[in-house]
PAGUDO-602245 format. One record per residue (C-alpha): residue number from 1; residue in three letters; x, y, z. Coordinates in Angstrom, 3 decimals. Example, Ala and Ser with C-alpha at 12.3 -4.5 7.8 and 13.67 -1.06 7.14 Angstrom:
! residues 2
  resi  resn        c1        c2        c3
     1   ALA    12.300    -4.500     7.800
     2   SER    13.670    -1.060     7.140
//
This chain:
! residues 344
  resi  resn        c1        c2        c3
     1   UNK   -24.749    69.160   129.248
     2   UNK   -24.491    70.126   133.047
     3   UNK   -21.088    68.630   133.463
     4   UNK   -19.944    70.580   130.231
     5   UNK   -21.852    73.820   131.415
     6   UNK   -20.283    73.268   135.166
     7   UNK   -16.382    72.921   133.542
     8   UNK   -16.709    76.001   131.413
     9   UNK   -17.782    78.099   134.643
    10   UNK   -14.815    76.593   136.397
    11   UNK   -12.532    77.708   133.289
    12   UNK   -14.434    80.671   132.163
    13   UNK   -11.316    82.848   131.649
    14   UNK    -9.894    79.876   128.909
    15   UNK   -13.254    79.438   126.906
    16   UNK   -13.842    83.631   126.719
    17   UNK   -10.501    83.159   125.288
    18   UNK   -11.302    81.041   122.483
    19   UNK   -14.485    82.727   122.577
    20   UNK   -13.122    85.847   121.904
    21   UNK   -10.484    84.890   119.079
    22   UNK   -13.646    83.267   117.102
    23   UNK   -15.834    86.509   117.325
    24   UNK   -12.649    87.935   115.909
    25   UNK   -11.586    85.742   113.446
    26   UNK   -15.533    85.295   112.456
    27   UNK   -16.374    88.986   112.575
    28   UNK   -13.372    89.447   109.792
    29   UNK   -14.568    86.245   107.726
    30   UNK   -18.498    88.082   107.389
    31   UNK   -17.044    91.303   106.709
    32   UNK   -14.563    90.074   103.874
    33   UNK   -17.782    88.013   102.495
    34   UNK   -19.609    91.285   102.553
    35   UNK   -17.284    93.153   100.745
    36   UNK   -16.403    90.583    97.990
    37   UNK   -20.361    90.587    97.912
    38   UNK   -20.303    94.066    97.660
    39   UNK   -17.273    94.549    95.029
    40   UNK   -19.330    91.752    93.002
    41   UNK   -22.363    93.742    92.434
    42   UNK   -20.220    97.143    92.238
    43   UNK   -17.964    95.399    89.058
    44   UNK   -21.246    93.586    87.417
    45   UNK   -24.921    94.196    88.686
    46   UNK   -25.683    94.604    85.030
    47   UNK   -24.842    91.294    84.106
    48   UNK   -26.031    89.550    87.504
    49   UNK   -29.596    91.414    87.632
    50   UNK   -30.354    89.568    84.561
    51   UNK   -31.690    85.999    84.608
    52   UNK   -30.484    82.610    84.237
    53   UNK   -29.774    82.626    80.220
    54   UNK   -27.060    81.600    77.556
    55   UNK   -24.903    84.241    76.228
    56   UNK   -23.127    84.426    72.996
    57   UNK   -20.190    86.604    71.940
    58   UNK   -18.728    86.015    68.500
    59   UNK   -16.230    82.866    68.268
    60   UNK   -12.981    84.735    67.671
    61   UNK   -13.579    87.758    70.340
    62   UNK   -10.931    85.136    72.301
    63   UNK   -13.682    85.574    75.558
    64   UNK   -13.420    89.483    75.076
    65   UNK   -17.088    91.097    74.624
    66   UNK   -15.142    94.238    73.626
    67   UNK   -13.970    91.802    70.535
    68   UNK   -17.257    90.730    69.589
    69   UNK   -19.077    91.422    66.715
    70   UNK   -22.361    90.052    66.308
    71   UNK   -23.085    90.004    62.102
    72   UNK   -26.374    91.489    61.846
    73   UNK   -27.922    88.534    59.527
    74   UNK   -27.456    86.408    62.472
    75   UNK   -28.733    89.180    64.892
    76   UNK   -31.914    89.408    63.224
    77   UNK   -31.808    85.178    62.506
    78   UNK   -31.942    84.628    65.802
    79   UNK   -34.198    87.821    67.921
    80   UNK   -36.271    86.039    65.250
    81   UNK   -36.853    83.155    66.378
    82   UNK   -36.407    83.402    69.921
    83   UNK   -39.220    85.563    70.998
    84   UNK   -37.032    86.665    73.634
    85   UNK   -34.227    87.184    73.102
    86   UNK   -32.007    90.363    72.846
    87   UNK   -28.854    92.144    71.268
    88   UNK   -26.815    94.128    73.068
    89   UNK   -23.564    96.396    73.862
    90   UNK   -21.262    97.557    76.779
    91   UNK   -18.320    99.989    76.165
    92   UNK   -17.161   102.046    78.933
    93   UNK   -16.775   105.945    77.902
    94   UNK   -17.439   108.770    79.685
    95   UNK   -19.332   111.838    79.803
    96   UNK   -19.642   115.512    80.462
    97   UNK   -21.581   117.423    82.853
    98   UNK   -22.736   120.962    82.272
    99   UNK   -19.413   121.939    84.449
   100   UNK   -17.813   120.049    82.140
   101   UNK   -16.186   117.565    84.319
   102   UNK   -15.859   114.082    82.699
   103   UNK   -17.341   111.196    84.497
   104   UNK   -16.862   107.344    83.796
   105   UNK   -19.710   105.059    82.823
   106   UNK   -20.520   101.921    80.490
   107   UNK   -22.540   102.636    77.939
   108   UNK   -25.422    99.945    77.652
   109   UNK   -27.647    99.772    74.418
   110   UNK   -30.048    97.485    73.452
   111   UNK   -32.872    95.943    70.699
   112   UNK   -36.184    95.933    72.085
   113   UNK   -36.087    93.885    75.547
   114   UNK   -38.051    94.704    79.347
   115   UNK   -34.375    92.874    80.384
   116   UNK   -32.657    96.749    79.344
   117   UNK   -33.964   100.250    79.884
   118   UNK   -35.551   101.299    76.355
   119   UNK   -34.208   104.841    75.638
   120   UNK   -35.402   107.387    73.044
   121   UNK   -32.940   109.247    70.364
   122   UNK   -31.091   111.861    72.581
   123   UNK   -31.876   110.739    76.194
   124   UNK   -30.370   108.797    78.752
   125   UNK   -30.673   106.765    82.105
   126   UNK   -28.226   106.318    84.304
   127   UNK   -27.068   104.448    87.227
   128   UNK   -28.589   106.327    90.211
   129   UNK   -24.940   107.072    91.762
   130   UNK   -24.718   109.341    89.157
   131   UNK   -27.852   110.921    90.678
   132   UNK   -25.551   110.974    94.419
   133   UNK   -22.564   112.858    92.631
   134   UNK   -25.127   116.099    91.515
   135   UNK   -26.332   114.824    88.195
   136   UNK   -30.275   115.961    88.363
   137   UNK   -33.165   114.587    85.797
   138   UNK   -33.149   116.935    82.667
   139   UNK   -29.749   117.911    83.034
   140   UNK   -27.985   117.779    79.653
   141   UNK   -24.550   115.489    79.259
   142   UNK   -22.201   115.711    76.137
   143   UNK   -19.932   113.284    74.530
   144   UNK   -16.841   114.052    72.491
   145   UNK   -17.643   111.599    70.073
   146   UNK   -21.425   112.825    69.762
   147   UNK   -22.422   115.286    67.958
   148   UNK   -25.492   115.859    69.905
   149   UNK   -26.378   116.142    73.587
   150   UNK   -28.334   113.174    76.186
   151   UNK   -30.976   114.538    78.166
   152   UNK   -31.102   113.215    81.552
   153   UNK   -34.607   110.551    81.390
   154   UNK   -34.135   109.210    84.854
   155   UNK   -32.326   106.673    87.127
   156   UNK   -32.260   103.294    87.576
   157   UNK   -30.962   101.422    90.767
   158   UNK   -27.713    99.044    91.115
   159   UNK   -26.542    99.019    87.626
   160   UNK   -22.739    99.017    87.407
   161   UNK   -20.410    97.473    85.041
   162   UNK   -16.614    96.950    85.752
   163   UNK   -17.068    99.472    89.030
   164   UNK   -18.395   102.365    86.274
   165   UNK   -22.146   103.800    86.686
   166   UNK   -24.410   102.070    83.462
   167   UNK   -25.233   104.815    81.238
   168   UNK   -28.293   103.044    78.721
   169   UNK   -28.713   104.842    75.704
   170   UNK   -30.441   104.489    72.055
   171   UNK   -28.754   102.466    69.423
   172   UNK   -28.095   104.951    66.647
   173   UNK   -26.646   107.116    69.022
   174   UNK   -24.321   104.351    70.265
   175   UNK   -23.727   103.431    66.740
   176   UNK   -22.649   107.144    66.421
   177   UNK   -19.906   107.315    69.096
   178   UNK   -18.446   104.092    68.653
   179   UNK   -19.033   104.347    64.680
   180   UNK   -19.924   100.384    65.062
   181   UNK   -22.929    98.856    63.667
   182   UNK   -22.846    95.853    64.667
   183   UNK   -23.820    94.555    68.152
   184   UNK   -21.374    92.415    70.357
   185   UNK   -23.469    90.234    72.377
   186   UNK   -26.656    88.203    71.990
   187   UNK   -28.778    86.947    75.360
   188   UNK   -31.313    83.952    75.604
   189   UNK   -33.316    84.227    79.110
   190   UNK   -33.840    80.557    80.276
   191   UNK   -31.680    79.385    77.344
   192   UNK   -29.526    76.073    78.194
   193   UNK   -26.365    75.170    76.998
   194   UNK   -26.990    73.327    74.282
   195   UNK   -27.922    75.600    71.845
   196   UNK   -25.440    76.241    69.404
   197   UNK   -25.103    79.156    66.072
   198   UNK   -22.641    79.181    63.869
   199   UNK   -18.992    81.321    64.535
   200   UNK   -20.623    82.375    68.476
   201   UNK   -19.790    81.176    71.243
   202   UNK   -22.047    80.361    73.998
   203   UNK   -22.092    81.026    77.656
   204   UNK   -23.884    80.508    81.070
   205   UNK   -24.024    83.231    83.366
   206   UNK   -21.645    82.252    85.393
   207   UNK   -19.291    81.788    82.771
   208   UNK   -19.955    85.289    81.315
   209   UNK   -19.358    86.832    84.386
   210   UNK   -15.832    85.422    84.439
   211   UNK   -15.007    86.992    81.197
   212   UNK   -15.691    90.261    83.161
   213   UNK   -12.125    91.837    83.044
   214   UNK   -11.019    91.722    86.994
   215   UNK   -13.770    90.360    88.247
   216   UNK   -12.613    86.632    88.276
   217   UNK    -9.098    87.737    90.058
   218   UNK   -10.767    90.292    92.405
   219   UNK   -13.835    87.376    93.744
   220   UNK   -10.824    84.330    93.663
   221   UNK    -8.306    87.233    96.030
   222   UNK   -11.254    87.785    98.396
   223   UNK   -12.881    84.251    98.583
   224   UNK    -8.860    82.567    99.380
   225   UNK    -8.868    84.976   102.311
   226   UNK   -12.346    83.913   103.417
   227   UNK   -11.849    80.539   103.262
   228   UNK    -8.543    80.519   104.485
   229   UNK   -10.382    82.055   107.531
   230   UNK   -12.429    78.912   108.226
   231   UNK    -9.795    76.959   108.294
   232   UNK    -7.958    79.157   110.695
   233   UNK   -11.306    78.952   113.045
   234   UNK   -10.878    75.174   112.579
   235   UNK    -7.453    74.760   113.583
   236   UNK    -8.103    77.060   116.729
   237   UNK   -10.789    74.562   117.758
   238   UNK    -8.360    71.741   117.336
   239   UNK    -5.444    73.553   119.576
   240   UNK    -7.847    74.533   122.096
   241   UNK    -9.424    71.425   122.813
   242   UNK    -6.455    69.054   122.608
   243   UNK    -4.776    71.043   124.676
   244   UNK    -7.534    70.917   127.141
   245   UNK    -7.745    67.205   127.044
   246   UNK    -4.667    66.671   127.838
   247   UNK    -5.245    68.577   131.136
   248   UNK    -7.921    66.426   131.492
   249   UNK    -6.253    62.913   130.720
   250   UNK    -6.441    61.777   134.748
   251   UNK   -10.308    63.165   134.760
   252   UNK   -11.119    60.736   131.544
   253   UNK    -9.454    58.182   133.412
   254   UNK   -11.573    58.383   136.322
   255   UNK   -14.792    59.093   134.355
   256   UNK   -14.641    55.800   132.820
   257   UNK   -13.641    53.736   135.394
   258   UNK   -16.669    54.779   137.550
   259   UNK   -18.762    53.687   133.869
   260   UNK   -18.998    57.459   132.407
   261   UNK   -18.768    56.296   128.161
   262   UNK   -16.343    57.581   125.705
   263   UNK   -19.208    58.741   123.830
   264   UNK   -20.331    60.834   126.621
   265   UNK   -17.008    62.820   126.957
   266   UNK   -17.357    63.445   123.152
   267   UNK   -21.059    65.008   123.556
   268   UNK   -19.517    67.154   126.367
   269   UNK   -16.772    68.632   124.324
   270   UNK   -19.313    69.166   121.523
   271   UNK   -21.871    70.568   124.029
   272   UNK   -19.328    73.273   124.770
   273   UNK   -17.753    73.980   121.160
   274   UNK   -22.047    74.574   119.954
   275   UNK   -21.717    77.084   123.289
   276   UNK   -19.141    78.859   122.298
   277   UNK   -19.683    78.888   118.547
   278   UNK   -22.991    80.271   119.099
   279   UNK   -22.165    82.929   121.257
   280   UNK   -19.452    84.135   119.009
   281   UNK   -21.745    83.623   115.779
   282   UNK   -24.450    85.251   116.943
   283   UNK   -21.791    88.398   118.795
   284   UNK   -20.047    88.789   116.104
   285   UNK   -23.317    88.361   113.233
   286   UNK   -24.894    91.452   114.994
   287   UNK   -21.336    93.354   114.862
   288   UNK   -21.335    92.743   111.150
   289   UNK   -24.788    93.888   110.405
   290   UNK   -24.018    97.661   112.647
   291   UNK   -20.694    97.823   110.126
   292   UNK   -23.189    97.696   107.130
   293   UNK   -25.115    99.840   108.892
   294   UNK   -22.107   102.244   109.790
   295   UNK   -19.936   101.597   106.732
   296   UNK   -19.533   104.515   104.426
   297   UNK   -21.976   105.029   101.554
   298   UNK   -19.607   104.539    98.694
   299   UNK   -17.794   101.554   100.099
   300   UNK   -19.709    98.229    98.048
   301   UNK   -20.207    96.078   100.972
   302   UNK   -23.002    93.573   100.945
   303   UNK   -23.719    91.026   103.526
   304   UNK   -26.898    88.944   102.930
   305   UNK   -28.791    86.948   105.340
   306   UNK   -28.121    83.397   102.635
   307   UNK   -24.250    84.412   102.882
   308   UNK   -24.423    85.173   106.889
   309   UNK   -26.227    81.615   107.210
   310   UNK   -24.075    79.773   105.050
   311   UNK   -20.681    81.140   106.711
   312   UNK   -22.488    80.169   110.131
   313   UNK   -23.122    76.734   108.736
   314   UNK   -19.710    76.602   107.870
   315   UNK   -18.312    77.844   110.787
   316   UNK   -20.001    75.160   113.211
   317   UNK   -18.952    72.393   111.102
   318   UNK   -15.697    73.173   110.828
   319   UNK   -15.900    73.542   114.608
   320   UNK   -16.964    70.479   115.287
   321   UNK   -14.814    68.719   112.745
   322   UNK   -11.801    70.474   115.141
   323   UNK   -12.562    69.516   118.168
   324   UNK   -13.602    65.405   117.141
   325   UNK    -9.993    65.022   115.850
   326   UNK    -8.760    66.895   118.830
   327   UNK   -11.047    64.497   121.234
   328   UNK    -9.354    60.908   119.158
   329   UNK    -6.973    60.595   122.016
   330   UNK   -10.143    60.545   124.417
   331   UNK   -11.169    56.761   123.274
   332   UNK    -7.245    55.836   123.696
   333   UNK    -7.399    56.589   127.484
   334   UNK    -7.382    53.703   129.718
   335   UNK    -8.656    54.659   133.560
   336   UNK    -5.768    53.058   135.316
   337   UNK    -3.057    54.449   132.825
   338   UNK    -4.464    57.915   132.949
   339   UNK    -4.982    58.188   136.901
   340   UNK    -1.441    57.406   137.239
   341   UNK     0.214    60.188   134.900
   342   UNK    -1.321    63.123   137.040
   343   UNK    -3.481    64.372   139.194
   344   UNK    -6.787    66.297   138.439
//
């Protein structure tokens, strides 16, 4: 530890160097996360509020919930005998305010469930972003397809759906503007996998979300780049360090000839890649959390402290994975070989 601590204060300029690419590079990685994060819950919140479950769309929607039609003997078959489980619909529409300016949202409607907002005939709750862009509780919002008006009930918070606002409303009235009246999706909280009902087809959560138009290709675009990140962090450590042992080959030399073990030059270089990663974790960590702070309200960024630990995990191992296979050609170095190729 002191010899490691005593070299990096002889070479601080080189270690602030890789210091300071690895706040960088580390800095971009949580900020990426936090915006993949943040698109996630902007394109399906709905979906990813609700708990652990199995899904079912109808067989032939070909993965498409827009497809699905749920036959209404089987509906009623099965909210029948699970206690709870529940029907549902999304369709994205939109609606008008009293300026009439048209405004995208998914509709959401629902059988009886505490998993959905329960709405009377002629109201409706919306996402509260709605409530940020001037839409006020009691304010009345048409439909061209509805021959009647939705009163403004309330708001409800983080409930998107493919990047639209959730707009719940009552089934007859959804059964009005999409003249459909059959549901397309049926939802078993804690239900595994192996349940299976004739002509559906069942899914986890997970595997619902994926069905999500964009979402799979948006979270895959965004995750590459983060990944591809750590790796970049890794390789750095790598460079850095074998480059810096092979400054050092005539120093190994004469650290094990006067007994210093191989083992101890590998806790030294780990000593100061922890130093370093630490300081630029913990730099760059607090630079992430004042751009969430900082970050524009209608940008979907969303950086938890699970993801921040879990990149930081990451980011150490990979660290110290870089600079052991940089540190092999420290065990090859024989003391009277290496004393004679240079000086220190």
């Amino acid at each position: 530890m002191n010899i490691a601590w005593k070299e990096m204060k002889k070479n601080k300029v080189r270690f602030l160097i890789l210091a300071s690419i690895i706040i960088l590079v580390s800095l971009l990685t949580f900020i990426i996360s936090g915006l993949a994060n943040g698109l996630s819950q902007d394109n399906a919140a709905l979906i990813k509020d609700l708990p652990n479950g199995q899904f079912f769309m109808n067989a032939n929607a070909d993965d498409t919930h827009n497809l699905s039609r749920i036959d209404n003997s089987t509906q009623e078959e099965m909210l029948n005998e699970q206690k709870d489980a529940v029907a549902f619909s999304i369709q994205l529409g939109f609606l008008n305010d009293r300026n009439e300016k048209q405004r995208s949202v998914a509709f959401v409607t629902s059988t009886d469930s505490n998993l959905f907002e329960n709405v009377k005939d002629g109201e409706i709750i919306l996402d509260r972003s709605m409530e940020d862009a001037g839409i006020k509780v009691g304010d009345i919002l048409t439909n061209n397809q509805f021959s009647g008006q939705f009163i403004v009930r309330g708001f409800v918070d983080q409930k998107k759906y493919s990047h639209s606002p959730v707009a719940y409303i009552n089934i007859e009235n959804y059964k009005e503007i999409y003249r459909d009246d059959e549901m397309q999706l049926l939802f078993i909280p804690g239900g595994k996998k192996t349940q299976v009902f004739p002509e559906l087809q069942s899914y986890t959560k997970k595997e619902f979300l994926q069905t999500i138009p964009s979402y799979s290709a948006e979270q895959l675009s965004l995750n590459m780049i983060v990944w591809f990140l750590v790796v970049i962090s890794g390789m750095l450590f790598a460079i850095f360090f074998y480059m810096m042992n092979v400054q050092k080959i005539a120093l190994f030399g004469i650290l094990k000839a006067i007994g210093v073990k191989t083992s101890a030059l590998f806790k030294m270089m780990w000593t100061q890649m922890l130093l370093i990663t630490t300081f630029a974790l913990v730099l760059s960590v607090a630079l992430s959390q004042i751009f969430n702070i900082l970050a524009p309200k209608g940008m979907p960024f969303s950086l938890t402290l699970e993801t921040t630990i879990e990149l930081s995990i990451v980011f150490v191992i990979i660290g110290f994975i870089g600079s052991t296979l940089s540190g092999v050609q420290i065990k090859k170095v024989e003391p009277l070989q290496a004393i004679q190729q240079g000086e220190i």
